[in-house]
N, C-alpha and C positions, 0 to 999 in steps of 0.2 A: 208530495207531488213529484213525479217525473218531470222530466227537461221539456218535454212536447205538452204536459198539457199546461207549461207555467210560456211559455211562449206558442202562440196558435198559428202565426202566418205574418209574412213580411208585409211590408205596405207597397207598394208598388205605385208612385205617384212619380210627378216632372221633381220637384222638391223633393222630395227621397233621394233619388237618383243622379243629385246634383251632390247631396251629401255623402253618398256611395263613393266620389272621387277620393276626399279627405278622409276616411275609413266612418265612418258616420251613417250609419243604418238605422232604419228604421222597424219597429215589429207591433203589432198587435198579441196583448197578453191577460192575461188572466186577472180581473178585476181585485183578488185578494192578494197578488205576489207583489212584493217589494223588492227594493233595487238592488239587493244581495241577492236574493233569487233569481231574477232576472240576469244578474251577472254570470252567475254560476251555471244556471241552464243554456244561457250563451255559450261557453266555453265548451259545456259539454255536448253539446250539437254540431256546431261548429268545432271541427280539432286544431289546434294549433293557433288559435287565438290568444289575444289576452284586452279582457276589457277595460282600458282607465275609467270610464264614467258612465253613468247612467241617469238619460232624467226622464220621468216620467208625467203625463199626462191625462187626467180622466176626461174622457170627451162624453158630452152629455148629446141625449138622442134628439135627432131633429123632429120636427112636425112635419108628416107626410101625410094627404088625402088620398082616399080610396074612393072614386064614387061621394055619396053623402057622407060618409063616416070619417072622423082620420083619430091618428092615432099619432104615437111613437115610436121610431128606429128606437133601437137597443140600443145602451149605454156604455160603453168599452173604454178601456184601457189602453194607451201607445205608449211606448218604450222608444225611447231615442237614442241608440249607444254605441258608446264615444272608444275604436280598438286604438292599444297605446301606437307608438312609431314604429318600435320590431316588432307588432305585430303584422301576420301575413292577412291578405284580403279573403274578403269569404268568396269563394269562387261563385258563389249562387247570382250575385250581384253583378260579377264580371262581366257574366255572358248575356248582360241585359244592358250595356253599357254603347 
């Protein structure tokens, strides 16, 4: 797997964003990648990183109605991850701050 498709898209919540000060982001990733992967595909996305930790999360799908029917939201994956002290800030983050 490539760096993009083992991580898909940051999370962009008030709780994310609070964690964004302390270097602590947030990402949505790919339900079979592990936290070496996850690491790595960081690093290589972002340049000039370095990631001390990573923990992960499976969030299971909510119950949504449609009309008479309902069904299931899809199931994913969150990535929580922890950049050491020299490392630098991901600018993506910055300019939402």
């Amino acid at each position: 797997m490539i760096a993009h498709d083992i991580v898909i898209r940051p999370i962009i919540t008030e709780k994310s964003m609070l964690g964004a000060v302390n270097k602590v982001y947030t990402f949505e990733v790919a339900k079979t990648a592990n936290k070496i992967e996850i690491a790595k595909a960081c690093e290589a996305i972002f340049k000039g990183i370095k990631v001390a930790k990573v923990n992960t999360v499976s969030v299971r799908g909510k119950w949504r109605r449609q009309r008479y029917k309902g069904g299931y939201t899809k199931s994913w994956k969150k990535a929580i991850v922890t950049l050491t002290e020299d490392s630098k800030p991901i600018e993506f983050f910055e300019g939402m701050m």
